[in-house]
MARLO-942149 format. One record per atom (N, C-alpha, C): x, y, z; residue in one letter. Coordinates in steps of 0.2 Angstrom, whole numbers, plus 5000, padded with zeros to 4 digits. Layout:
<rs>
XYZA ...
</rs>
This chain:
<rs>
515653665634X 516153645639X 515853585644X 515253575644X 514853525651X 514853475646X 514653485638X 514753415634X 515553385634X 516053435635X 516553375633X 516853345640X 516453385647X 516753355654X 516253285656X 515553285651X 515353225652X 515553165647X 515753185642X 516253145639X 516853135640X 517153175644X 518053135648X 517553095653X 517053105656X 516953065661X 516652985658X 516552985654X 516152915652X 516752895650X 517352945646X 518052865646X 518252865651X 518352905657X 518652875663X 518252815665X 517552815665X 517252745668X 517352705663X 517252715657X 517452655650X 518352625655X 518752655655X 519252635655X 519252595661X 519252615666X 519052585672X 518552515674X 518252515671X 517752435667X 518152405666X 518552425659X 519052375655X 519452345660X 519852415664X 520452385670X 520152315674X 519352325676X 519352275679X 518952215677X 518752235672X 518552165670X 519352115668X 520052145665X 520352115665X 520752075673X 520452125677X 520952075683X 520252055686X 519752025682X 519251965684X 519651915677X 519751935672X 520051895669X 520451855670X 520951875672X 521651875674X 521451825681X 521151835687X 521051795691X 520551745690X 520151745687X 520051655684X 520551625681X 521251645679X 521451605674X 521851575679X 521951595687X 522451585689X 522151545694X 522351465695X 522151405700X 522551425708X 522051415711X 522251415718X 522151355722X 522651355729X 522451275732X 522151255733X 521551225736X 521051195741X 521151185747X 520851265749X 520851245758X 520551195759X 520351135758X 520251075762X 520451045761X 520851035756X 521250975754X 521950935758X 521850885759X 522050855762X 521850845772X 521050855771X 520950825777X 520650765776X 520750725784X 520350665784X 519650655782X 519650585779X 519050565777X 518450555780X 517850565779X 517350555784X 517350495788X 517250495794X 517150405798X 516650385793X 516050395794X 515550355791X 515150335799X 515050365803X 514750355809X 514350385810X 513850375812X 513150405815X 512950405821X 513050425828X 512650405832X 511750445832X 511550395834X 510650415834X 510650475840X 510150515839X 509750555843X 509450535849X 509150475846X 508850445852X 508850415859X 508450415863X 508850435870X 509050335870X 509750325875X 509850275874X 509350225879X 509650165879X 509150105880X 509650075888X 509450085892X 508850125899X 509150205896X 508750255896X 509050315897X 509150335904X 509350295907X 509550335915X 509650265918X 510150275923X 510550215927X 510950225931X 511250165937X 511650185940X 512450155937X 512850215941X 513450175941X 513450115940X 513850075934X 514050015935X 513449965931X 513149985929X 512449975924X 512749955918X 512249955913X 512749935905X 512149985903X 512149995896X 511750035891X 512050065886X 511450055880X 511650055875X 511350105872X 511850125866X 511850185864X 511650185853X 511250195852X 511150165844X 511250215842X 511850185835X 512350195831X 512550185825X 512650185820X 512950155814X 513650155811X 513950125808X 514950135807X 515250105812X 514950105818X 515750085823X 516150025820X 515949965817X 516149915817X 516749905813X 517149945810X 517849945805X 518149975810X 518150005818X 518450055821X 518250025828X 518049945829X 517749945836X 518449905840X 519149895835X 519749905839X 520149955843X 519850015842X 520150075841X 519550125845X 518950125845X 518650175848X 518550175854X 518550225857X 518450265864X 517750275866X 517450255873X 516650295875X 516650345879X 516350375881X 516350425885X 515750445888X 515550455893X 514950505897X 515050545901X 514850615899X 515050665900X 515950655903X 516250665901X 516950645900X 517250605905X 516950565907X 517350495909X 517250425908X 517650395903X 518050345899X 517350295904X 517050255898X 516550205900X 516950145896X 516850055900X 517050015896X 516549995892X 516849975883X 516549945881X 516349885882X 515549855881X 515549785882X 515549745873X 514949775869X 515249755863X 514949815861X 515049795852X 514949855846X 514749795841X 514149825838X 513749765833X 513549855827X 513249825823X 512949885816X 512449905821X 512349905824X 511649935828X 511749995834X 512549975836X 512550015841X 513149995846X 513150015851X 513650015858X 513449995863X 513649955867X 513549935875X 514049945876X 513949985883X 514350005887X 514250015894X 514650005899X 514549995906X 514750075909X 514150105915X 514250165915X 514850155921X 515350225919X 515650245924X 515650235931X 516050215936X 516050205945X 515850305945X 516250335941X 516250405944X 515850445938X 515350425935X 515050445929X 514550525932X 514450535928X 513850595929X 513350615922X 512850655924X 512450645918X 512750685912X 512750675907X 512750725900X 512850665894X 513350705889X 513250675883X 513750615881X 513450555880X 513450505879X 514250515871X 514650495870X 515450525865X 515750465863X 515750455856X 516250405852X 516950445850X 517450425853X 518150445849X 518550385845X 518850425840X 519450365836X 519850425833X 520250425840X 521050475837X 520850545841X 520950565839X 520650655839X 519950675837X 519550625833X 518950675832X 518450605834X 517850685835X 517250645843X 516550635838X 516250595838X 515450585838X 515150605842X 514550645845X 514350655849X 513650595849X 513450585855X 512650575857X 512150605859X 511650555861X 511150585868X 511450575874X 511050615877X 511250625885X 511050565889X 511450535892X 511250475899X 511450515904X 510850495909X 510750515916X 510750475920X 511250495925X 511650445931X 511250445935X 511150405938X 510650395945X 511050415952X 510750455956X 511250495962X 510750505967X 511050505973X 510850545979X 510850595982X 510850665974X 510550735973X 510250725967X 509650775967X 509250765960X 508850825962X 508650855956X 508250915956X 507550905962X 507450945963X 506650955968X 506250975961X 505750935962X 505250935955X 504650985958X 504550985966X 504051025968X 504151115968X 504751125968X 505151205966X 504751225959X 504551275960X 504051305953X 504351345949X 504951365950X 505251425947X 505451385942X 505251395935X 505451355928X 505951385925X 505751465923X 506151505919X 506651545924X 506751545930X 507151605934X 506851665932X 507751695932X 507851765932X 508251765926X 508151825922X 508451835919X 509151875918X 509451895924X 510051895927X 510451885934X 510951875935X 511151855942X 510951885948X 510951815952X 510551825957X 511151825962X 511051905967X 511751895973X 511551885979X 510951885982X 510951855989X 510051855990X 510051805994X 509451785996X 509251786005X 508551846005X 508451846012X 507951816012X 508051756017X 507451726020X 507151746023X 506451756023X 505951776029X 505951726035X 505451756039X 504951716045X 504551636042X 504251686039X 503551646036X 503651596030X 504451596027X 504851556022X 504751586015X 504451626013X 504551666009X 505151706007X 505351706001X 506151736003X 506151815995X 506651845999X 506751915995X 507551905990X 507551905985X 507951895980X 508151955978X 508751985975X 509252035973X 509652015970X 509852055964X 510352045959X 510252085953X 510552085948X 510652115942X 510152105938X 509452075939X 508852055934X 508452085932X 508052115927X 507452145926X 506852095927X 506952005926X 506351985923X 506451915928X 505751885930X 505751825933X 505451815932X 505251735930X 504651705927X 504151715922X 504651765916X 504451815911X 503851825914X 503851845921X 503251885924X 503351965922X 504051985922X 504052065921X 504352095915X 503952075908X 504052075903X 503752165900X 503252175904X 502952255902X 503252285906X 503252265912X 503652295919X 504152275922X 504752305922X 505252245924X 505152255931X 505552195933X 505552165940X 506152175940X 506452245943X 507152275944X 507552275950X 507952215951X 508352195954X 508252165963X 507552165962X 507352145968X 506752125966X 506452065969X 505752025970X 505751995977X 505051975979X 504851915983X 504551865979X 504851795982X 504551745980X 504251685986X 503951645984X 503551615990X 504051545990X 504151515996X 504451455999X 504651415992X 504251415987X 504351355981X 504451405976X 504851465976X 504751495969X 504451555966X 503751545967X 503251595964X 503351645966X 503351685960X 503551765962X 502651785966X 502851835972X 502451855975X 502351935973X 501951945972X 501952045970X 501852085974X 501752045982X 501652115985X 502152175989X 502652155984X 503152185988X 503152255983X 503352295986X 502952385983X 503752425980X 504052385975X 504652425974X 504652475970X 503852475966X 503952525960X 504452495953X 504852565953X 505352535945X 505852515948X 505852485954X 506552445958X 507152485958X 507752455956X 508352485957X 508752515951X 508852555948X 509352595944X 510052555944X 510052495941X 510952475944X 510952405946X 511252375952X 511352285955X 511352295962X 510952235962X 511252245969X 511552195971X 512052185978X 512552135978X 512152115987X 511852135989X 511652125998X 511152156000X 510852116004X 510152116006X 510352086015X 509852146021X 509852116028X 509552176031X 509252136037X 508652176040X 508952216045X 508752276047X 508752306054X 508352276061X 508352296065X 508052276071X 507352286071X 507152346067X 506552366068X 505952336062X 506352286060X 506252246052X 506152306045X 506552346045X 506652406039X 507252346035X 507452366028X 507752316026X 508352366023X 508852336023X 509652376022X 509952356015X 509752376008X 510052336000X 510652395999X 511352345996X 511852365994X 512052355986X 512452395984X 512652365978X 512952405975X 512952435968X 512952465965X 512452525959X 512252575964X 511552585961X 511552685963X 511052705960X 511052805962X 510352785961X 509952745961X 509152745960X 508752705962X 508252725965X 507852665970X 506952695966X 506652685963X 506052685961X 505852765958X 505652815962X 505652875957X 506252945961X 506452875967X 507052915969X 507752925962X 507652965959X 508052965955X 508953005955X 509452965957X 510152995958X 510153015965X 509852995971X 509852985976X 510052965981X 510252915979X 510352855982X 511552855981X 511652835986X 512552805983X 512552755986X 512352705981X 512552635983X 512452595988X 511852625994X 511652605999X 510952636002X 510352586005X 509752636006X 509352586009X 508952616015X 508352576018X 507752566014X 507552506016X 506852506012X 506252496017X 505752506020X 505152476021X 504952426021X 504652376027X 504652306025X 504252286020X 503852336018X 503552336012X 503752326006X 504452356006X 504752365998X 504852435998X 504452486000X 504452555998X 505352596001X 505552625998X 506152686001X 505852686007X 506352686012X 506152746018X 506252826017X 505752836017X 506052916016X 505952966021X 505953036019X 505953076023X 505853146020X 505353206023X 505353266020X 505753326023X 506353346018X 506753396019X 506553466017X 506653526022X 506853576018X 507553596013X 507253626009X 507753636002X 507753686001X 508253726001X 508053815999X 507653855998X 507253825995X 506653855990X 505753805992X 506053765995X 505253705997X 505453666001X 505053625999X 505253526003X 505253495998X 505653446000X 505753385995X 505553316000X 505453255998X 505453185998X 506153165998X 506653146001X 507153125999X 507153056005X 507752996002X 507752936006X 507952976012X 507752936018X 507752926027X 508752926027X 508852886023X 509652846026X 509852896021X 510352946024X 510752996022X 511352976022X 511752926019X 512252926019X 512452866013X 513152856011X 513552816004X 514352796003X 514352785999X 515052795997X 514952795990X 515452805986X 515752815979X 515752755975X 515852705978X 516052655975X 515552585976X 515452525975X 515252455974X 515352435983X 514652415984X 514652395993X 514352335989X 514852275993X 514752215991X 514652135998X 514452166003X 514152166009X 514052206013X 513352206017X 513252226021X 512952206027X 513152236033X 512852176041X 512652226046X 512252206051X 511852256054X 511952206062X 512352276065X 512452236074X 512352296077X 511652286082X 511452336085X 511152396081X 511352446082X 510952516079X 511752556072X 511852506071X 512452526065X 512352456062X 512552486054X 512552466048X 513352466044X 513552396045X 514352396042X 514452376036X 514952386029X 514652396024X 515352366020X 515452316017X 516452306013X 516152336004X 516852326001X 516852315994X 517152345993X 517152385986X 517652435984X 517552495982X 517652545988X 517552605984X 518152645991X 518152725990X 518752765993X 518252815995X 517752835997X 517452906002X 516752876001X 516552906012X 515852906012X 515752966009X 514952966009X 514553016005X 514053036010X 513853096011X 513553126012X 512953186009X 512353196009X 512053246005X 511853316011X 511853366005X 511853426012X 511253466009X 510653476013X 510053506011X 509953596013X 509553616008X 509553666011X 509953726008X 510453716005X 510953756003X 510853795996X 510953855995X 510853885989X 511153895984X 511353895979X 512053915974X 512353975976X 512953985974X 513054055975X 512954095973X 512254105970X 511654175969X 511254175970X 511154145977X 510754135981X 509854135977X 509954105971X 509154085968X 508954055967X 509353955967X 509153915966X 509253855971X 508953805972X 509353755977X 509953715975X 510553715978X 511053655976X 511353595980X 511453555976X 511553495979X 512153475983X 512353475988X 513053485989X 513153415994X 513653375992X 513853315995X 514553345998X 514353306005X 515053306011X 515553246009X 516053236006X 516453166007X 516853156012X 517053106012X 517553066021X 517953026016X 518853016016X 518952966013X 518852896019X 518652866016X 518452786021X 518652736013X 519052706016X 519352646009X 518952576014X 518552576007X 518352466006X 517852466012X 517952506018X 517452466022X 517252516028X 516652546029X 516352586032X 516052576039X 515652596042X 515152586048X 514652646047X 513952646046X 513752676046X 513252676052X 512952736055X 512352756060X 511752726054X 511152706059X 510552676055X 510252746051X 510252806052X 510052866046X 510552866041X 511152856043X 511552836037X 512352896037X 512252936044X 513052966046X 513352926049X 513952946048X 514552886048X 514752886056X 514752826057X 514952816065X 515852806065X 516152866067X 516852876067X 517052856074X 516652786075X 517152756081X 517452706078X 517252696074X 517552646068X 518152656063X 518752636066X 519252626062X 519352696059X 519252746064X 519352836061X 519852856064X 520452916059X 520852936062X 520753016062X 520553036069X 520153106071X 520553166069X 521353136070X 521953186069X 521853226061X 521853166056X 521753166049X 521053176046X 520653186051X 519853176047X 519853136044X 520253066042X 519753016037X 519852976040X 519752896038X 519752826041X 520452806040X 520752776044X 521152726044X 521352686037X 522052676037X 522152626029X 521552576027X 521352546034X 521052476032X 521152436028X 520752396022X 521052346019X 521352386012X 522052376009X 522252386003X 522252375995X 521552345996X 521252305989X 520652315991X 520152285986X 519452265989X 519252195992X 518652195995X 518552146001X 517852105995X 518052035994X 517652005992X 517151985995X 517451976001X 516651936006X 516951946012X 516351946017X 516351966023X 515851916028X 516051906033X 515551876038X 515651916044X 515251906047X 514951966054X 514551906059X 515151906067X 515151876071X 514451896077X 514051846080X 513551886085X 513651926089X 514551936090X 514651986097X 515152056091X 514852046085X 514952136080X 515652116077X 515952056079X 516652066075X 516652046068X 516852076064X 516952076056X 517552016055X 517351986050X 518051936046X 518151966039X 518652006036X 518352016029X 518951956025X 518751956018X 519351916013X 519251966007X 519851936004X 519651965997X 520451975996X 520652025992X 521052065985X 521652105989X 521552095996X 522052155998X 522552126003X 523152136004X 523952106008X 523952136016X 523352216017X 523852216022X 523252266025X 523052286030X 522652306034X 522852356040X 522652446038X 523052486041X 523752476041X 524152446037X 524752456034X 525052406038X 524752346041X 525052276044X 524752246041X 525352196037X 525252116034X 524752086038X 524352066030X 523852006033X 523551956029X 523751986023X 523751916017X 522951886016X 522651946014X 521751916011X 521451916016X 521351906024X 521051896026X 521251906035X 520851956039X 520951976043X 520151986048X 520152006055X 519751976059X 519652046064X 519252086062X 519352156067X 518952136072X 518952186078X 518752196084X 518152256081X 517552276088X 517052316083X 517452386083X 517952406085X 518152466084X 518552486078X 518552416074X 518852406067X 519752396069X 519952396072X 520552376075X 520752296073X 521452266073X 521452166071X 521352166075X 520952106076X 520952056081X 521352016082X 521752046085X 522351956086X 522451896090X 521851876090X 521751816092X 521251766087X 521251786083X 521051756077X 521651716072X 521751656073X 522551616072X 522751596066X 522451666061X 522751636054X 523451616050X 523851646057X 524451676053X 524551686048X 525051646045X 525451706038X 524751696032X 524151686033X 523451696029X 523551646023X 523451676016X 523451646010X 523751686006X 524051626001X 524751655996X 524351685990X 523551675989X 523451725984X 522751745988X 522251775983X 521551815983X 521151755988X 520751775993X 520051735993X 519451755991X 518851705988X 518451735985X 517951725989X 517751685996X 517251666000X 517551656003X 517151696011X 517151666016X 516351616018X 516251566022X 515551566023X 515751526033X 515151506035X 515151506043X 514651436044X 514551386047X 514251336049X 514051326058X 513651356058X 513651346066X 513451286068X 513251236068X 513251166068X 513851136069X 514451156066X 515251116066X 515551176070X 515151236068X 515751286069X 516451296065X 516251296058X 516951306055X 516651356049X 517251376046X 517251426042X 517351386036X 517351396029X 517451376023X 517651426020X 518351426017X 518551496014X 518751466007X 518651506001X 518751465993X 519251545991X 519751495985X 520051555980X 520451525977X 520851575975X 521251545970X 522051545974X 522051525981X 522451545984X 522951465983X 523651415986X 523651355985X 524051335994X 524151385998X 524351396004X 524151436009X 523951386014X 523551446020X 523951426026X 524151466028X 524651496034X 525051436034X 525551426027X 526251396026X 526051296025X 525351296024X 525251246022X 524851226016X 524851156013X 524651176005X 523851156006X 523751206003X 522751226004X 522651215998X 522451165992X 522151205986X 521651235983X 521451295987X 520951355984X 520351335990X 520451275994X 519751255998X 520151246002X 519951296009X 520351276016X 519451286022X 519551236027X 519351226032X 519651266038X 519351306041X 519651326048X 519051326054X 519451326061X 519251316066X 518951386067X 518551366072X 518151446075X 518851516079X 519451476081X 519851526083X 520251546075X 520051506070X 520451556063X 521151506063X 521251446065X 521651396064X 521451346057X 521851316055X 521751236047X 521551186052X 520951186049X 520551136052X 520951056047X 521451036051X 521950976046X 521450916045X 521050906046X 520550846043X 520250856038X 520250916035X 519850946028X 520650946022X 520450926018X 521050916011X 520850926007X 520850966002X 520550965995X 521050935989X 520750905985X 521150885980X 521750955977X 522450925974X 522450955972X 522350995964X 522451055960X 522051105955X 522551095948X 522251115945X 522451145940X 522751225941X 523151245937X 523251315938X 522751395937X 522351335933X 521851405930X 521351365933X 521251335938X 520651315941X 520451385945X 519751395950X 519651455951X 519051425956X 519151425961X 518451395967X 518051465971X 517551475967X 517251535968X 516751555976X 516551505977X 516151475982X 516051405986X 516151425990X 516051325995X 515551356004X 515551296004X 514951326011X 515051226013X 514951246020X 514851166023X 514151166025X 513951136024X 513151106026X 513051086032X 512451086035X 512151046041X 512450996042X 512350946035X 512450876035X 513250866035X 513450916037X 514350906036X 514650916028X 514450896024X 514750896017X 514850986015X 515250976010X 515351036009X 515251046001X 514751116001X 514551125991X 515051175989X 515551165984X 515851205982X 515751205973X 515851275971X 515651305964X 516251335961X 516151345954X 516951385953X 517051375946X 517651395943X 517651385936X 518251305936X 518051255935X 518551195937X 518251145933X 518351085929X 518251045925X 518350965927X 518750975932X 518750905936X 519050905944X 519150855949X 519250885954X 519450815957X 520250785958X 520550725961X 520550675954X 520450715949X 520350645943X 519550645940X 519450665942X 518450645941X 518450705938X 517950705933X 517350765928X 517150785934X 517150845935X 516650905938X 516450955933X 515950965931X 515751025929X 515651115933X 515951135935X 515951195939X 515451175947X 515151105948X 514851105955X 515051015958X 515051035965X 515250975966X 515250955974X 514850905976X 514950915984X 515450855987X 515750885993X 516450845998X 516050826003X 516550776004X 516150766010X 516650796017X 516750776022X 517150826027X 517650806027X 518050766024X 518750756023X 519250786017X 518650816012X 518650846008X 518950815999X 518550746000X 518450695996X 517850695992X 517750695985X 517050685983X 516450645986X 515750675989X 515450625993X 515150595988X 515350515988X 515150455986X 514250445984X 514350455980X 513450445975X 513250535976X 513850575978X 513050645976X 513350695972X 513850655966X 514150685962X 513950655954X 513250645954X 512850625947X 512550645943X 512550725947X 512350795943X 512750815933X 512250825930X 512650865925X 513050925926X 513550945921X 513651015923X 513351085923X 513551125927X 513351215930X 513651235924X 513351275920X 513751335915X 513751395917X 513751405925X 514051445926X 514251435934X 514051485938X 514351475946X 513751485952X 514051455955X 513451445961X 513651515967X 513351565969X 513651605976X 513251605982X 512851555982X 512551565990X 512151485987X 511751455995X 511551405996X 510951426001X 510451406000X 510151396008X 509651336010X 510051346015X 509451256018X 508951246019X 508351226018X 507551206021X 507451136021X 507051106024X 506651046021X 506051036021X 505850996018X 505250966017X 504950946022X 504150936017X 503950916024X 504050836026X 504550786022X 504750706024X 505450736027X 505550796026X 506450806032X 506750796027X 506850796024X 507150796019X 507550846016X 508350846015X 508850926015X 508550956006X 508451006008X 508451046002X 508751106001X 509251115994X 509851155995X 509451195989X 509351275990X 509151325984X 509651355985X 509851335977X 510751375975X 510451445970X 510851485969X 510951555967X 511551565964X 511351605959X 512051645956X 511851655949X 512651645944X 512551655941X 512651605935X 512051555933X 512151505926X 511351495923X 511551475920X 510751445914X 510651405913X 511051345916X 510851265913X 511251235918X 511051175921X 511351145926X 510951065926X 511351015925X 511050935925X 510750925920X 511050965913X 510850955907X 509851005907X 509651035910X 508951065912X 509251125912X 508751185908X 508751255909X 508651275916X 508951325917X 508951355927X 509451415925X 508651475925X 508751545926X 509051575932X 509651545935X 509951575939X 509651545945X 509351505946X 509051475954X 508851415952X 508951365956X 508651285957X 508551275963X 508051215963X 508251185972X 508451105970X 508651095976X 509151015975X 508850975980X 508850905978X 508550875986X 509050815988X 509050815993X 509650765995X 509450715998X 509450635995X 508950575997X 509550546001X 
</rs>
């Protein structure tokens, strides 16, 4: 019997062989089209690798670019730098001259005929911003950087999404916080252990210099699930903690008892409270002490508060319910209806928030809204009918006194704003500021006015009045490109904070942050500094 089921099985695969060797047969015999038939024929064009002749120049210069082909097409061809249209002067077998752009900027050198491109090497525009060569941080961070506290002593404290900086913490990451020294180099004395479990979005000090990190995290070093999303540290780095009884013993648990559920995406400290925006719907509370209900083990029991998007906490970390709390209901007040993108906090405690949300304890307010410190509107804050869509930045200048607020909004209190509105310190349109106007998937992620009056704005956007921009670009105060400091190549990704120092000739120096890899055609792990001549 087992002889003759192995013999039906060797016809069934005989047979089965046969089948398909004939439908390989059968499809050899049968001609099919050529996908590539009928595309254009090659130019016959070369541009060289090699850097052109000046490789760097100002506006309005000539330079050549070497090349081979142009000549049967030098009716017809197009030049380009980083994408804006260069005249030619002539085209010989050797190459290109061409006069650089009034509004040129650095990158790649581009021959067109019709639809399709040759690319080059890169020319570098001559400007009055250009990288600071003395900043040592070569490689960054290996991921986004959200906010930067400056010290006393000019050393600054960094936070963000990162394990690694300066492939310094390749054995040990460097988890989501470091110190670094005035030009860069990471500093180790800051005592974080295995850092943060999660990101963080905000960093800012207490009176007593303890330090206050927000974000999104349950873990701070061997604090493990501790933590909701908000926690004191030591000006050292270390948790502040504290020793509890627990049921059954003591434990170490952090000092700041208190949280919310969700994503705290600013935090500010006025007086002996800590106020807190973002997105999340209940504070949290941890309760020590308490047993299971068979009285043999210890259990962990959290108190919740519904509190939507924006909190007030007491400096140990219970909730101060003079804030925007409704005593009748036990929870907070509607407050804002979305989540609050960014926040600023005035000297005398009052909150400005923006972001995602239309209306504020159930009165229209359109993105953005200007509390009193009991969390109440301020209504003398004169924004009126607000913004027709989302803001994604607020920022503040105490020098002018004005705010810079960015989004993807195109109207601010009934007049056309696009994405980039100026206001006065009473929350009025400061009419001397104009922004060009956008494209519709244009997106201005961040803008800030500087000392020097100009304004740095970042975002997702490719041009800006006509001109190539690559996601970064500075205004000047009329909200015009300012003339020569727009020479940079482009940001492949987005800028979210600034901060000003100088040198020792006085000279402005701007360290941007956020999140990109390359910017001015040069690698930049998430930080550069810029110098402004």
């Amino acid at each position: 019997m087992r002889c003759m089921q192995k013999y039906y099985n060797a016809l069934l695969l005989s047979g089965l062989c046969m089948m398909l060797l004939g439908s390989c047969k059968n499809n050899r015999e049968k001609v099919y089209d050529d996908p590539y038939a009928g595309g254009k024929p090659a130019l016959g064009i070369r541009m060289s690798t090699d850097f052109p002749a000046p490789r760097l120049g100002d506006p309005g210069s000539t330079v050549t670019f070497k090349a081979t082909g142009l000549m049967p097409y030098r009716s017809d061809l197009q030049f380009f730098i980083n994408s804006e249209r260069a005249e030619v002067v002539s085209v010989d077998s050797s190459g290109i001259k061409v006069k650089v752009p009034e509004n040129a900027s650095t990158g790649i050198g581009y021959v067109t005929i019709g639809d399709r491109i040759v690319f080059g090497p890169v020319f570098r525009v001559n400007g009055k911003l250009t990288s600071d060569n003395t900043f040592k941080a070569l490689v960054g961070s290996n991921g986004y950087i959200s906010k930067v506290l400056p010290l006393a002593d000019g050393r600054m404290i960094l936070v963000g999404s990162f394990s690694n900086y300066e492939n310094k913490g390749s054995v040990k990451p460097l988890n989501r916080i470091i110190l670094i020294s005035k030009d860069g180099e990471l500093d180790r004395s800051l005592q974080i252990g295995d850092g943060v479990g999660g990101y963080l979005n905000t960093i800012t000090t207490l009176p007593n210099g303890k330090m206050v990190i927000g974000g999104g995290f349950s873990t701070y070093d061997i604090h493990l699930g501790e933590v909701n999303n908000i926690t004191v540290l030591n000006s050292n780095g270390t948790i502040d903690s504290m020793v509890v009884r627990t049921f059954l013993d003591r434990d170490t648990v952090p000092a700041f008892n208190g949280g919310v559920d969700g994503n705290i995406q600013r935090a500010f400290v006025h007086g002996n409270t800590i106020t807190a925006t973002g997105n999340f719907n209940f504070y949290l509370q941890r309760v020590y002490g308490k047993s299971d209900y068979r009285a043999k083990r210890d259990s962990l029991i959290v108190d919740s508060v519904r509190i939507k998007n924006l909190v007030r906490f007491f400096a140990d970390g219970s909730l101060d319910s003079s804030f925007n709390y409704n005593f009748l209901l036990h929870r907070s007040n509607d407050g804002p209806n979305g989540p609050v993108n960014d926040a600023f906090m005035q000297e005398d405690g009052k909150l400005i928030i923006a972001g995602r949300f239309t209306r504020y304890n159930n009165e229209s307010v359109n993105y953005i809204v200007r509390l009193n410190t009991d969390g109440t509107i301020d209504r003398t804050f004169k924004v009126g009918t607000g913004a027709d869509n989302y803001i994604s930045s607020i920022t503040y200048n105490e020098a002018t006194r004005r705010f810079m607020l960015s989004g993807n909004f195109t109207s601010f209190d009934g007049k056309v704003q696009n994405g980039l509105v100026m206001l006065n310190e009473d929350g009025s349109v400061d009419p001397s500021f104009k922004g060009a106007a956008k494209n519709s998937d244009d997106n201005y992620a961040y803008a800030k006015q500087l000392s020097n009056g100009m304004v740095l704005v970042s975002g997702y956007f490719k041009n800006y009045g006509g001109v190539h921009r690559g996601h970064f670009m500075l205004l000047d105060h009329t909200g015009a490109l300012a003339r020569g400091y727009n020479t940079t190549g482009d940001l492949d990704g987005i800028v979210n904070g600034v901060l000003e120092t100088r040198n020792f000739a006085g000279q402005l120096q701007l360290l941007i942050t956020g999140g990109f890899g390359k910017f001015d055609e040069q690698p930049a792990g998430n930080i550069t500094r810029l110098l402004l001549k």
